[in-house]
Chimera marker file (.cmm) of the C-alpha trace (Angstrom):
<marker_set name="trace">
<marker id="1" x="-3.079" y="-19.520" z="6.929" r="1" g="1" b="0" radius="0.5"/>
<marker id="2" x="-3.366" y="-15.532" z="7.578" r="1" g="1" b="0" radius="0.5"/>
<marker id="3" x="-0.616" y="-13.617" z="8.810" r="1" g="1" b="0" radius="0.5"/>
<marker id="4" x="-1.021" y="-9.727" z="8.972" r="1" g="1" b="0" radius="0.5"/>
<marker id="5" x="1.447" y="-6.446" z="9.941" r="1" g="1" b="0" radius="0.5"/>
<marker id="6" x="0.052" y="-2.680" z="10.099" r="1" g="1" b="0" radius="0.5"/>
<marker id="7" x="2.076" y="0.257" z="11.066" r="1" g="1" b="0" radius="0.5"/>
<marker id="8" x="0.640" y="3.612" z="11.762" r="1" g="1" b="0" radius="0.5"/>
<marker id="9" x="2.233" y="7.568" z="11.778" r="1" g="1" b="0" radius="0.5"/>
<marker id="10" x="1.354" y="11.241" z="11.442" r="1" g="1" b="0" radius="0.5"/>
<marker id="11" x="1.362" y="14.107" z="9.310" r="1" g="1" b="0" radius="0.5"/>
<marker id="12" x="0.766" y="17.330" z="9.221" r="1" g="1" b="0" radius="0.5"/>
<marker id="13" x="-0.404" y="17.248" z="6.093" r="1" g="1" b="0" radius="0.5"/>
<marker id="14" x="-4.199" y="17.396" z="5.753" r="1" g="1" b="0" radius="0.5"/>
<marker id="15" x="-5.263" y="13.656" z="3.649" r="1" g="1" b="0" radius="0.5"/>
<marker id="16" x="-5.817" y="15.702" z="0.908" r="1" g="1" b="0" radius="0.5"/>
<marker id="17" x="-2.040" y="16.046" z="0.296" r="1" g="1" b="0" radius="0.5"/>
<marker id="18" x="-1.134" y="12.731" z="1.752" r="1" g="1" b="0" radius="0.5"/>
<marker id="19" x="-3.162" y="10.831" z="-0.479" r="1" g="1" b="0" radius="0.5"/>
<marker id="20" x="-1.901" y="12.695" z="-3.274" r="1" g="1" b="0" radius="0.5"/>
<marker id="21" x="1.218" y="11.649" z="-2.896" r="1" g="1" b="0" radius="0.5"/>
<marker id="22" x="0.404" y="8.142" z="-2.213" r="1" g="1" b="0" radius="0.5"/>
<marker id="23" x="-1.140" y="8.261" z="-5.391" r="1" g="1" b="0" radius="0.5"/>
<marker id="24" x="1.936" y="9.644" z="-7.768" r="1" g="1" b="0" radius="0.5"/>
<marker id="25" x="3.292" y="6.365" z="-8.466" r="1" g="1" b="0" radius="0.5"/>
<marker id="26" x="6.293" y="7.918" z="-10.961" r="1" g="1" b="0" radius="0.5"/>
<marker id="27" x="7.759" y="8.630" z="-7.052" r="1" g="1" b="0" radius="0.5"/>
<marker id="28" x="6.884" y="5.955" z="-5.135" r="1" g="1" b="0" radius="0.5"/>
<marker id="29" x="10.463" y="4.633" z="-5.028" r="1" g="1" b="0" radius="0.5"/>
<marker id="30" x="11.041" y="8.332" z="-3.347" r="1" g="1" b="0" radius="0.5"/>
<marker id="31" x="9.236" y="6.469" z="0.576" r="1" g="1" b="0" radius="0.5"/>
<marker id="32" x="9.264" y="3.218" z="-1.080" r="1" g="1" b="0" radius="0.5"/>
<marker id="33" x="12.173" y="1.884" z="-0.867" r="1" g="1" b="0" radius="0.5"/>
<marker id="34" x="11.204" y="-1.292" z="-2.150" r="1" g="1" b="0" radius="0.5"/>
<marker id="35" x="8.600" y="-0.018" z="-5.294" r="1" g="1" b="0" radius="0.5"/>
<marker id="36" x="10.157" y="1.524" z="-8.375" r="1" g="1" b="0" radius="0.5"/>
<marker id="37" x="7.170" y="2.709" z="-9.330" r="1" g="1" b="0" radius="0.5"/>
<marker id="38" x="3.269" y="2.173" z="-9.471" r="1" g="1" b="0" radius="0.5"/>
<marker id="39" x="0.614" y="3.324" z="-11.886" r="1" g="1" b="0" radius="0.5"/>
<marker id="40" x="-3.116" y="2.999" z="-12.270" r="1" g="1" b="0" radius="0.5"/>
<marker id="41" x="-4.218" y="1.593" z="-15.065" r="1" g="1" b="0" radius="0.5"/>
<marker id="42" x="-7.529" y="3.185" z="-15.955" r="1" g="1" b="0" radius="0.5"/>
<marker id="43" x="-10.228" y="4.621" z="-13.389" r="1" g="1" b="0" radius="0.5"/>
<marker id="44" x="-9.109" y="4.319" z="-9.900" r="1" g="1" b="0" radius="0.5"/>
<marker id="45" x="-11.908" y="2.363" z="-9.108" r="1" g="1" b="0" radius="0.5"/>
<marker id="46" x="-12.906" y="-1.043" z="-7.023" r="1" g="1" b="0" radius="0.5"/>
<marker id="47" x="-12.184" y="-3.662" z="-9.707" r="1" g="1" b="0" radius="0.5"/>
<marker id="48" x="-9.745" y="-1.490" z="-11.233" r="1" g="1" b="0" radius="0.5"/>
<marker id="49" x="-6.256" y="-2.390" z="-11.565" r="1" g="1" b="0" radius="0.5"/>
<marker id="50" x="-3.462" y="-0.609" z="-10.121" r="1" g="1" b="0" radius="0.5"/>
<marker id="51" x="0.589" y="-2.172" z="-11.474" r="1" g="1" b="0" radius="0.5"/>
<marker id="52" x="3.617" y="-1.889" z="-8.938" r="1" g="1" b="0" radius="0.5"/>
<marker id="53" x="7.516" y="-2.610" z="-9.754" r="1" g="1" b="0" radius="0.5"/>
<marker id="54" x="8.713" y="-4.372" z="-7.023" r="1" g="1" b="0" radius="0.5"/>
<marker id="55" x="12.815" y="-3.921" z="-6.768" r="1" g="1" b="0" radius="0.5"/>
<marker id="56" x="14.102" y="-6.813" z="-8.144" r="1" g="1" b="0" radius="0.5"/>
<marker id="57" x="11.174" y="-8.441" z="-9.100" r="1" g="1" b="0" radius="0.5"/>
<marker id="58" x="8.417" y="-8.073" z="-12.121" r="1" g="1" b="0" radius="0.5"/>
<marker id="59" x="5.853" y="-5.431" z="-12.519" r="1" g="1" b="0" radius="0.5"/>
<marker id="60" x="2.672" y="-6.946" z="-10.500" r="1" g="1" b="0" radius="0.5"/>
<marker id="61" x="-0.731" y="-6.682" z="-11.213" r="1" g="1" b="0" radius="0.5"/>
<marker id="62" x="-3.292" y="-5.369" z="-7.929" r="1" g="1" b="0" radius="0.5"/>
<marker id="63" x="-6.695" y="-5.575" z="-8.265" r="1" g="1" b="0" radius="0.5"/>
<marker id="64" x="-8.074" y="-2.494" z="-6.821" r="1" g="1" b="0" radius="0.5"/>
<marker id="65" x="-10.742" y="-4.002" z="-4.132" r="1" g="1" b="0" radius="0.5"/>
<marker id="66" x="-11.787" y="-0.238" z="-1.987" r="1" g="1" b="0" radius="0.5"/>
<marker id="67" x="-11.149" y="2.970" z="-2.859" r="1" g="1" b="0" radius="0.5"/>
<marker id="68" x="-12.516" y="6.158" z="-0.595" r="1" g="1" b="0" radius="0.5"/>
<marker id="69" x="-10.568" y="9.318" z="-1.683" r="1" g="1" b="0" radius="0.5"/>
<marker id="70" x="-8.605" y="10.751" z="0.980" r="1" g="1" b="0" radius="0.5"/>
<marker id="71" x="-9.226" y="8.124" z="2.889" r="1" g="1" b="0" radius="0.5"/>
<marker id="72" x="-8.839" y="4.479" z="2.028" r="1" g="1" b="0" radius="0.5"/>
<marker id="73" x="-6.819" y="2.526" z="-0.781" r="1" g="1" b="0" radius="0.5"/>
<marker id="74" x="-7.283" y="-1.528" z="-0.512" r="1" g="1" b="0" radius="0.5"/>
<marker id="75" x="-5.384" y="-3.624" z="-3.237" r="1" g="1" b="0" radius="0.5"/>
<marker id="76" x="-5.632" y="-7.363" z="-3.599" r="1" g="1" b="0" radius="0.5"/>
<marker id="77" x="-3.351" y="-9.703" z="-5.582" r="1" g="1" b="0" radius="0.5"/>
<marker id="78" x="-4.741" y="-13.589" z="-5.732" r="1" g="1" b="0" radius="0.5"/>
<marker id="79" x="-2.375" y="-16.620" z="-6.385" r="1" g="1" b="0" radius="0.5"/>
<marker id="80" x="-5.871" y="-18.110" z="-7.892" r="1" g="1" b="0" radius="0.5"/>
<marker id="81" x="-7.547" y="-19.848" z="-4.807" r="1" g="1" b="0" radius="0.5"/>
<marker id="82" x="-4.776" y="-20.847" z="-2.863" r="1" g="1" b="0" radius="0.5"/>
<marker id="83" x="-3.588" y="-17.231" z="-1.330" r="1" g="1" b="0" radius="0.5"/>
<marker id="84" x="-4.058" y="-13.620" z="-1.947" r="1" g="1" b="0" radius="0.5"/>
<marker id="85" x="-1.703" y="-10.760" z="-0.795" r="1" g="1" b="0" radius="0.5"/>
<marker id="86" x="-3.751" y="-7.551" z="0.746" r="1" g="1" b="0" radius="0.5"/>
<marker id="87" x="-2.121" y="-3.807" z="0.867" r="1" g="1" b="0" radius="0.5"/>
<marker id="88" x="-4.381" y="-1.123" z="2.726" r="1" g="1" b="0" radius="0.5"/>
<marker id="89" x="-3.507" y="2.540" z="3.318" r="1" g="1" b="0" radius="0.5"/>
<marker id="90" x="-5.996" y="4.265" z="5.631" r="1" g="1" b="0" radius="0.5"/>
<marker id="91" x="-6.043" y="7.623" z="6.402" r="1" g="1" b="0" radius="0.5"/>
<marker id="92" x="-7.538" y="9.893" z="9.191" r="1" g="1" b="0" radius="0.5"/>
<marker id="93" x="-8.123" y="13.615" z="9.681" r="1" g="1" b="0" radius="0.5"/>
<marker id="94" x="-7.181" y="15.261" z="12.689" r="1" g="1" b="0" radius="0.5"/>
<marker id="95" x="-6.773" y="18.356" z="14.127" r="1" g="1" b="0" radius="0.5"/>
<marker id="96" x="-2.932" y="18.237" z="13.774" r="1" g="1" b="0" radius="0.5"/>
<marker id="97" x="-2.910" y="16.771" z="10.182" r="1" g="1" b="0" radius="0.5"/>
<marker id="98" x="-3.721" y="12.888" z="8.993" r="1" g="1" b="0" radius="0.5"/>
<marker id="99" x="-3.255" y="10.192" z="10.704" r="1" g="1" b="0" radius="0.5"/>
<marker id="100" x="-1.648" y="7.231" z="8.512" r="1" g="1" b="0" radius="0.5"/>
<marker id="101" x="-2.215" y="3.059" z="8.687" r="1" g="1" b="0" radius="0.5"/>
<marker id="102" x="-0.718" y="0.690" z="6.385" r="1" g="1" b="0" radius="0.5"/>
<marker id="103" x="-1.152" y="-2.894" z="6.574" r="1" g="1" b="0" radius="0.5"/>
<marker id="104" x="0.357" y="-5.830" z="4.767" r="1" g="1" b="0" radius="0.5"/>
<marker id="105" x="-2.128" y="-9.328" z="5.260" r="1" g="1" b="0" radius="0.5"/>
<marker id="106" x="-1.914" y="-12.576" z="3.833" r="1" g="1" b="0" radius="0.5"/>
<marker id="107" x="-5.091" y="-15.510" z="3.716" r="1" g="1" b="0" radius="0.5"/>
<marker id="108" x="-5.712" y="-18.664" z="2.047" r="1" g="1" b="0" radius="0.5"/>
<marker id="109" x="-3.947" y="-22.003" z="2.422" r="1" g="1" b="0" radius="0.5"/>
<marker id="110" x="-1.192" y="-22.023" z="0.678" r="1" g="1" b="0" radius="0.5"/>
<marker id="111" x="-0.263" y="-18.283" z="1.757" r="1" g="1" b="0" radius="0.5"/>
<marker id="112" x="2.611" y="-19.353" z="3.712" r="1" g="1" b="0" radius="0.5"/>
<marker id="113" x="4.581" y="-20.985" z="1.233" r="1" g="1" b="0" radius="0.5"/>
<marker id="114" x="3.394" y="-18.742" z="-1.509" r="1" g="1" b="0" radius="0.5"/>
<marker id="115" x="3.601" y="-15.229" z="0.156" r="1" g="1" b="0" radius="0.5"/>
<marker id="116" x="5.384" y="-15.281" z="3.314" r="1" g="1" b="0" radius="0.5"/>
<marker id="117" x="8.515" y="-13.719" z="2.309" r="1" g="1" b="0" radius="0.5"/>
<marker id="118" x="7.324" y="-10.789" z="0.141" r="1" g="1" b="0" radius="0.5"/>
<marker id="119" x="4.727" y="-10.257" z="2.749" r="1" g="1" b="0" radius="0.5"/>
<marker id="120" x="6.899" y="-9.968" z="5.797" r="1" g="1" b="0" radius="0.5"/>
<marker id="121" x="9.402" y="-7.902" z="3.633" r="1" g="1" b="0" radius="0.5"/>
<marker id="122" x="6.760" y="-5.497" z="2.747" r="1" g="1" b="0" radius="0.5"/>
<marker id="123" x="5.350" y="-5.487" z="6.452" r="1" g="1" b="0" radius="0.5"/>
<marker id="124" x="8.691" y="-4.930" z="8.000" r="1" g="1" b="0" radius="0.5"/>
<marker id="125" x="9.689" y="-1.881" z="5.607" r="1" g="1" b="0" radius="0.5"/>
<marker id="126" x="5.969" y="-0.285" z="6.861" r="1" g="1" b="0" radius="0.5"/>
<marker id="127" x="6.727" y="1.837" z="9.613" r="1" g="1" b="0" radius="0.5"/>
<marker id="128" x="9.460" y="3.265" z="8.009" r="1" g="1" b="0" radius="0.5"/>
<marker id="129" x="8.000" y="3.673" z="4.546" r="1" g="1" b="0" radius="0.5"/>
<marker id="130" x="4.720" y="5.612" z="6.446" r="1" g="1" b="0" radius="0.5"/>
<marker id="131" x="7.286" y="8.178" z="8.306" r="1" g="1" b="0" radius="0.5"/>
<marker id="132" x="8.682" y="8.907" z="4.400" r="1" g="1" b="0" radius="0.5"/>
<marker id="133" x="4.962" y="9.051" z="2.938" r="1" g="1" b="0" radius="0.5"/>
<marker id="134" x="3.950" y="11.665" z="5.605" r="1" g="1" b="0" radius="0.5"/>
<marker id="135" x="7.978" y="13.775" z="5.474" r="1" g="1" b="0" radius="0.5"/>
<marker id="136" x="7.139" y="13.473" z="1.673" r="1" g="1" b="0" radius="0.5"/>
<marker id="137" x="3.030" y="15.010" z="1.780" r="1" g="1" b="0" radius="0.5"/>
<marker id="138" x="4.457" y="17.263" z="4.768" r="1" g="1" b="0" radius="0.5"/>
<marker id="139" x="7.349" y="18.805" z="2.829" r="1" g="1" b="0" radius="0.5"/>
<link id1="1" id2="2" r="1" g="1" b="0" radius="0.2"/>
<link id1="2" id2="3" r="1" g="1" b="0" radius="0.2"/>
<link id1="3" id2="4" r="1" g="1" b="0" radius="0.2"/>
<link id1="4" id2="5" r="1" g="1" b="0" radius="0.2"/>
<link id1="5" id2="6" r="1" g="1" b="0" radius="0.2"/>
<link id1="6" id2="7" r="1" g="1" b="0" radius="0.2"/>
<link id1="7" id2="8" r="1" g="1" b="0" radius="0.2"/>
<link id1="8" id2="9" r="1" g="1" b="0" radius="0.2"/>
<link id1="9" id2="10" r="1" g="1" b="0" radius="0.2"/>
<link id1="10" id2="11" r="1" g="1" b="0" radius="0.2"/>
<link id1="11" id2="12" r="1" g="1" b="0" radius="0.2"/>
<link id1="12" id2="13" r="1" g="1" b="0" radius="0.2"/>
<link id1="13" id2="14" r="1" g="1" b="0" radius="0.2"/>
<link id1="14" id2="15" r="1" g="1" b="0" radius="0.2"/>
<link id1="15" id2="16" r="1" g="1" b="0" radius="0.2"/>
<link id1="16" id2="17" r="1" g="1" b="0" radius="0.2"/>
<link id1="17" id2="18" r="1" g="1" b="0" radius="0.2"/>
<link id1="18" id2="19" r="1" g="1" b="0" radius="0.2"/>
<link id1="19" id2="20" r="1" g="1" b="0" radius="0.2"/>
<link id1="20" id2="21" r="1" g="1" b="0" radius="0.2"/>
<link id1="21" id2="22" r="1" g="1" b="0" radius="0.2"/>
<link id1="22" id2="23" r="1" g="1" b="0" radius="0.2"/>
<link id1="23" id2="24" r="1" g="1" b="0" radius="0.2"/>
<link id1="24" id2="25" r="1" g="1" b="0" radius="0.2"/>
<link id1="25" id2="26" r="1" g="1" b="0" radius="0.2"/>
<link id1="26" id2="27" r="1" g="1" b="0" radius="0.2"/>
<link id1="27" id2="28" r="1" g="1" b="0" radius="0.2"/>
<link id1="28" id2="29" r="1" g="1" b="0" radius="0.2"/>
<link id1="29" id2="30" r="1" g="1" b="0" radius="0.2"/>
<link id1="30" id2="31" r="1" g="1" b="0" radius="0.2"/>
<link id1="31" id2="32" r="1" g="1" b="0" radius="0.2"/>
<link id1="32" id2="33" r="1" g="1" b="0" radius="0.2"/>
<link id1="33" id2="34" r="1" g="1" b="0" radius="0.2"/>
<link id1="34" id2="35" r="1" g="1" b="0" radius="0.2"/>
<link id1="35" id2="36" r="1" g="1" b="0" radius="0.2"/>
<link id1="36" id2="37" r="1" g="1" b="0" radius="0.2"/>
<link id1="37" id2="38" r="1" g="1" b="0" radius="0.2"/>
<link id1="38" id2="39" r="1" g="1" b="0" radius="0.2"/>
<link id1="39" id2="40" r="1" g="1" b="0" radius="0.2"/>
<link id1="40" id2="41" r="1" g="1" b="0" radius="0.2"/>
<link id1="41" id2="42" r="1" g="1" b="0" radius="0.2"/>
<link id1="42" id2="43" r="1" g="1" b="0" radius="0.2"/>
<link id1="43" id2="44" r="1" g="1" b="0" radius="0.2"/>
<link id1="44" id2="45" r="1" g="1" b="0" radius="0.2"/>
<link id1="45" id2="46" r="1" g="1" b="0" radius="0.2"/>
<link id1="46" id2="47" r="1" g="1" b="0" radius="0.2"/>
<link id1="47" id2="48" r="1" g="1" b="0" radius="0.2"/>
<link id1="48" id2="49" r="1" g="1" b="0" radius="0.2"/>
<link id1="49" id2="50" r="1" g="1" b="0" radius="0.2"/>
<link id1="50" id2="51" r="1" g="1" b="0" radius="0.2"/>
<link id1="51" id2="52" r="1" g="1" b="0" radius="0.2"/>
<link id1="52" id2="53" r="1" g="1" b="0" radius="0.2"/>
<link id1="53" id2="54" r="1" g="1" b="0" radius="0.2"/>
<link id1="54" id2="55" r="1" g="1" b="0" radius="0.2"/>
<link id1="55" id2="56" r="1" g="1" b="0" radius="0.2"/>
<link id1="56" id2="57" r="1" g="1" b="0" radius="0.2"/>
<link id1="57" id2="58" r="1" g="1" b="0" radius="0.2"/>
<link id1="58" id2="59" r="1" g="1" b="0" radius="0.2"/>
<link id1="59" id2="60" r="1" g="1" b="0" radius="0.2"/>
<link id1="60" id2="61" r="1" g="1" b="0" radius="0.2"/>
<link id1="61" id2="62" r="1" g="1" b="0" radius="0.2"/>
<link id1="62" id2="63" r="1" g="1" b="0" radius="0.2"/>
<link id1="63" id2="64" r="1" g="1" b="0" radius="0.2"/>
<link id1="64" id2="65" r="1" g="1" b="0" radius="0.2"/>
<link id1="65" id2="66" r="1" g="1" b="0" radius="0.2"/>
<link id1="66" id2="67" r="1" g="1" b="0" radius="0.2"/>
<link id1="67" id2="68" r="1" g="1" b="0" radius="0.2"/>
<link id1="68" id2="69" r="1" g="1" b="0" radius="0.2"/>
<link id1="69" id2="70" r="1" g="1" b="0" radius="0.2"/>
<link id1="70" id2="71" r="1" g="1" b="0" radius="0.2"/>
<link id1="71" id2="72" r="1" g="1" b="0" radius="0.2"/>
<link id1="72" id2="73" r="1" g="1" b="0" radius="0.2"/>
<link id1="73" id2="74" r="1" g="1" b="0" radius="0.2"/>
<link id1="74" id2="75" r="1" g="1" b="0" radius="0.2"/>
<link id1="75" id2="76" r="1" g="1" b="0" radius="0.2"/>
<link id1="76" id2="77" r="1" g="1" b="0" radius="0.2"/>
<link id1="77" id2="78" r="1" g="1" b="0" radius="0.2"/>
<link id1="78" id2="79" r="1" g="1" b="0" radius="0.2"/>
<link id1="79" id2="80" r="1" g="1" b="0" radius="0.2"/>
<link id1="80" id2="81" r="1" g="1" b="0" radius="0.2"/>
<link id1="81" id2="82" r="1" g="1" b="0" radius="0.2"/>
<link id1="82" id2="83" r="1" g="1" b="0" radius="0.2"/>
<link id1="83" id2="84" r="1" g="1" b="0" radius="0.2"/>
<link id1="84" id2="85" r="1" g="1" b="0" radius="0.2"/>
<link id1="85" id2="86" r="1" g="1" b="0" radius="0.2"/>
<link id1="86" id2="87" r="1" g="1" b="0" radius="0.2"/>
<link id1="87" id2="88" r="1" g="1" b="0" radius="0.2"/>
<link id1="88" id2="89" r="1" g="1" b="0" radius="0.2"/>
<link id1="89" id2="90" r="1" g="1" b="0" radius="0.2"/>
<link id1="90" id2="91" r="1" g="1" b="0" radius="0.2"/>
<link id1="91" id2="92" r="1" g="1" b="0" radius="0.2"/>
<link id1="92" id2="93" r="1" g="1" b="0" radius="0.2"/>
<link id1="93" id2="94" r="1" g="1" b="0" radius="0.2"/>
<link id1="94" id2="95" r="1" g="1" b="0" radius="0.2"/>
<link id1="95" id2="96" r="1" g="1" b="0" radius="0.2"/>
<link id1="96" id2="97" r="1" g="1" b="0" radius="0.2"/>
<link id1="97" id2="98" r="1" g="1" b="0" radius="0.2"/>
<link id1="98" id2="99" r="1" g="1" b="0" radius="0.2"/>
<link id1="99" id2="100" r="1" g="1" b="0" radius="0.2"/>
<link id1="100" id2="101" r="1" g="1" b="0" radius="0.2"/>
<link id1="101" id2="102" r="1" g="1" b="0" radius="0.2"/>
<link id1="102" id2="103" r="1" g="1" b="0" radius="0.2"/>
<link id1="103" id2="104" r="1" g="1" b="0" radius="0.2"/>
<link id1="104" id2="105" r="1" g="1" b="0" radius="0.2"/>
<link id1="105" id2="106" r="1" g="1" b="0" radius="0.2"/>
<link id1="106" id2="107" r="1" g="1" b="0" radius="0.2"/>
<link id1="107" id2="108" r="1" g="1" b="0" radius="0.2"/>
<link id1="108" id2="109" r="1" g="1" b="0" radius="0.2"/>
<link id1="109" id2="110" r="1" g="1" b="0" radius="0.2"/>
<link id1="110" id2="111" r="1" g="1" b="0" radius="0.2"/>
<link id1="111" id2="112" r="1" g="1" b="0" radius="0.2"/>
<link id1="112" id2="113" r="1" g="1" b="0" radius="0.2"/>
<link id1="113" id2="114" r="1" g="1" b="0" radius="0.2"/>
<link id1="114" id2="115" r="1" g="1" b="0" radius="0.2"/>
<link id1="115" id2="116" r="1" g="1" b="0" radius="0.2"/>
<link id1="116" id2="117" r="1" g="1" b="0" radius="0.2"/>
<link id1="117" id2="118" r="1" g="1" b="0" radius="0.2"/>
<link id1="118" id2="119" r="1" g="1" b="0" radius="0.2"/>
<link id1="119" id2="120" r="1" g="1" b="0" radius="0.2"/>
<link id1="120" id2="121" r="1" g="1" b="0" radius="0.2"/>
<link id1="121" id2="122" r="1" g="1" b="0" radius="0.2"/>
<link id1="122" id2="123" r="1" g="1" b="0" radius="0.2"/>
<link id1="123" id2="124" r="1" g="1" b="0" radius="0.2"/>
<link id1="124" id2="125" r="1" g="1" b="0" radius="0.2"/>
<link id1="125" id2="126" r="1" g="1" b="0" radius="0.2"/>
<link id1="126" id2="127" r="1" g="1" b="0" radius="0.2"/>
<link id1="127" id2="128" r="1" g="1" b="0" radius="0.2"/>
<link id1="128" id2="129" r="1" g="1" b="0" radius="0.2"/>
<link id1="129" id2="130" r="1" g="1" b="0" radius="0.2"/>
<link id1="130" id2="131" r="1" g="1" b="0" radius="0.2"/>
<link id1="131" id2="132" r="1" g="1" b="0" radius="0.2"/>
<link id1="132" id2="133" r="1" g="1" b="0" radius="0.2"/>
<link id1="133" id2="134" r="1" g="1" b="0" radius="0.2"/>
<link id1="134" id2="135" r="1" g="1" b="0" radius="0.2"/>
<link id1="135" id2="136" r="1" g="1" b="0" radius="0.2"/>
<link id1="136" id2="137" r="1" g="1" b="0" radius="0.2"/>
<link id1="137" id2="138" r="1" g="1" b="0" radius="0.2"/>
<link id1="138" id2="139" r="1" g="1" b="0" radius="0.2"/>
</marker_set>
Protein backbone atom coordinates (compact mmCIF):
# COMPACT_ATOMS: atom_id res chain seq x y z
CA UNK A 1 0.00 0.00 0.00
CA UNK A 2 1.52 3.66 -0.82
CA UNK A 3 -0.07 6.66 0.29
CA UNK A 4 1.81 10.05 -0.29
CA UNK A 5 1.17 14.09 0.73
CA UNK A 6 3.58 17.04 -0.56
CA UNK A 7 3.06 20.63 0.15
CA UNK A 8 4.94 23.36 -1.52
CA UNK A 9 5.77 27.42 -0.53
CA UNK A 10 8.16 30.31 -1.11
CA UNK A 11 10.87 32.22 0.21
CA UNK A 12 12.73 34.87 -0.30
CA UNK A 13 15.48 33.45 0.96
CA UNK A 14 18.02 32.22 -1.61
CA UNK A 15 18.38 27.89 -0.81
CA UNK A 16 21.46 28.69 0.55
CA UNK A 17 19.80 30.07 3.72
CA UNK A 18 16.80 27.86 3.55
CA UNK A 19 18.64 24.81 3.65
CA UNK A 20 20.61 26.04 6.39
CA UNK A 21 18.04 26.25 8.47
CA UNK A 22 16.49 23.06 7.56
CA UNK A 23 19.59 21.69 8.57
CA UNK A 24 19.98 23.22 12.38
CA UNK A 25 18.18 20.53 13.99
CA UNK A 26 18.78 22.15 17.81
CA UNK A 27 15.61 24.47 16.22
CA UNK A 28 13.64 22.37 14.39
CA UNK A 29 10.86 22.41 17.01
CA UNK A 30 11.05 26.42 16.14
CA UNK A 31 8.65 25.35 12.24
CA UNK A 32 8.29 21.96 13.52
CA UNK A 33 5.83 21.80 15.57
CA UNK A 34 5.84 18.25 15.86
CA UNK A 35 10.05 17.56 16.02
CA UNK A 36 11.89 18.52 19.18
CA UNK A 37 14.83 18.29 17.58
CA UNK A 38 16.99 16.47 14.83
CA UNK A 39 20.69 15.88 14.46
CA UNK A 40 23.01 14.24 11.99
CA UNK A 41 24.90 11.76 13.13
CA UNK A 42 28.17 11.81 11.23
CA UNK A 43 28.68 12.98 7.45
CA UNK A 44 25.55 14.15 5.92
CA UNK A 45 25.79 11.71 3.41
CA UNK A 46 23.45 8.98 1.42
CA UNK A 47 23.65 6.06 3.87
CA UNK A 48 24.21 8.34 6.61
CA UNK A 49 21.97 8.60 9.44
CA UNK A 50 20.15 11.56 10.44
CA UNK A 51 17.96 11.10 14.40
CA UNK A 52 14.60 13.13 14.90
CA UNK A 53 12.52 13.53 18.35
CA UNK A 54 9.19 13.19 17.46
CA UNK A 55 6.80 15.03 20.28
CA UNK A 56 5.67 12.46 22.28
CA UNK A 57 7.31 9.74 20.85
CA UNK A 58 11.13 8.23 20.85
CA UNK A 59 14.09 9.62 19.12
CA UNK A 60 13.94 7.82 15.48
CA UNK A 61 16.54 6.71 13.44
CA UNK A 62 16.44 8.03 9.28
CA UNK A 63 18.58 6.62 7.02
CA UNK A 64 19.81 9.35 4.89
CA UNK A 65 18.91 7.93 1.18
CA UNK A 66 19.78 11.60 -1.20
CA UNK A 67 21.42 14.41 -0.28
CA UNK A 68 22.14 17.49 -2.95
CA UNK A 69 23.14 20.63 -0.92
CA UNK A 70 20.84 23.37 -1.34
CA UNK A 71 18.75 21.40 -2.97
CA UNK A 72 17.46 18.01 -1.95
CA UNK A 73 17.27 16.09 1.52
CA UNK A 74 15.55 12.40 1.17
CA UNK A 75 15.31 10.33 4.50
CA UNK A 76 14.02 6.80 4.72
CA UNK A 77 12.96 4.86 7.84
CA UNK A 78 12.13 0.88 7.09
CA UNK A 79 9.82 -1.24 9.40
CA UNK A 80 12.22 -4.19 7.91
CA UNK A 81 10.36 -5.35 4.66
CA UNK A 82 6.97 -4.73 5.43
CA UNK A 83 6.87 -0.64 5.11
CA UNK A 84 9.18 2.24 5.03
CA UNK A 85 8.30 5.92 5.86
CA UNK A 86 9.92 8.58 3.17
CA UNK A 87 10.55 12.50 4.13
CA UNK A 88 11.84 14.71 1.10
CA UNK A 89 12.58 18.45 1.18
CA UNK A 90 13.27 19.87 -2.29
CA UNK A 91 14.29 23.08 -2.99
CA UNK A 92 14.32 25.46 -6.07
CA UNK A 93 16.00 28.74 -6.99
CA UNK A 94 14.17 31.44 -8.40
CA UNK A 95 14.35 34.77 -9.21
CA UNK A 96 12.27 35.84 -6.14
CA UNK A 97 14.01 33.44 -3.63
CA UNK A 98 13.54 29.34 -3.26
CA UNK A 99 10.91 27.61 -3.96
CA UNK A 100 10.10 24.84 -1.16
CA UNK A 101 8.44 20.98 -1.52
CA UNK A 102 8.04 18.66 1.24
CA UNK A 103 6.56 15.37 0.94
CA UNK A 104 5.57 12.70 3.40
CA UNK A 105 5.13 8.91 1.39
CA UNK A 106 4.50 5.64 2.65
CA UNK A 107 5.14 1.93 0.52
CA UNK A 108 5.21 -1.60 1.33
CA UNK A 109 2.42 -3.88 2.52
CA UNK A 110 1.96 -3.51 5.72
CA UNK A 111 2.36 0.46 5.52
CA UNK A 112 -1.13 1.06 6.35
CA UNK A 113 -1.36 -0.50 9.55
CA UNK A 114 2.19 0.27 10.43
CA UNK A 115 2.52 3.99 9.31
CA UNK A 116 -0.67 5.49 8.49
CA UNK A 117 -1.14 7.62 11.40
CA UNK A 118 2.33 9.18 11.87
CA UNK A 119 2.35 9.59 8.17
CA UNK A 120 -0.85 11.50 7.69
CA UNK A 121 0.05 13.51 10.91
CA UNK A 122 3.29 14.51 9.46
CA UNK A 123 1.64 15.18 5.92
CA UNK A 124 -1.12 17.26 7.31
CA UNK A 125 1.26 19.58 9.53
CA UNK A 126 3.34 20.15 5.88
CA UNK A 127 1.99 23.14 4.48
CA UNK A 128 2.10 24.83 7.51
CA UNK A 129 5.47 23.66 8.76
CA UNK A 130 7.00 24.88 4.99
CA UNK A 131 5.39 28.59 5.50
CA UNK A 132 7.51 28.51 9.14
CA UNK A 133 10.75 26.96 7.39
CA UNK A 134 10.73 29.77 4.73
CA UNK A 135 9.39 32.95 7.69
CA UNK A 136 12.30 31.24 9.66
CA UNK A 137 15.34 31.28 6.49
CA UNK A 138 13.51 34.68 5.43
CA UNK A 139 13.79 36.42 8.80
Amino acid sequence: MSWERTAGAGCAAPPERVWEVLLDGRRWAEWNHGVQWMTVEGPLRPGGVLTMKPKGAPQTAFRIEAVVPNRLLALALRVGPLATLRLCWNLAARAEGTGLEASVTTSGPFAGLLLARAAQRIGDALPANLERLAARAGG
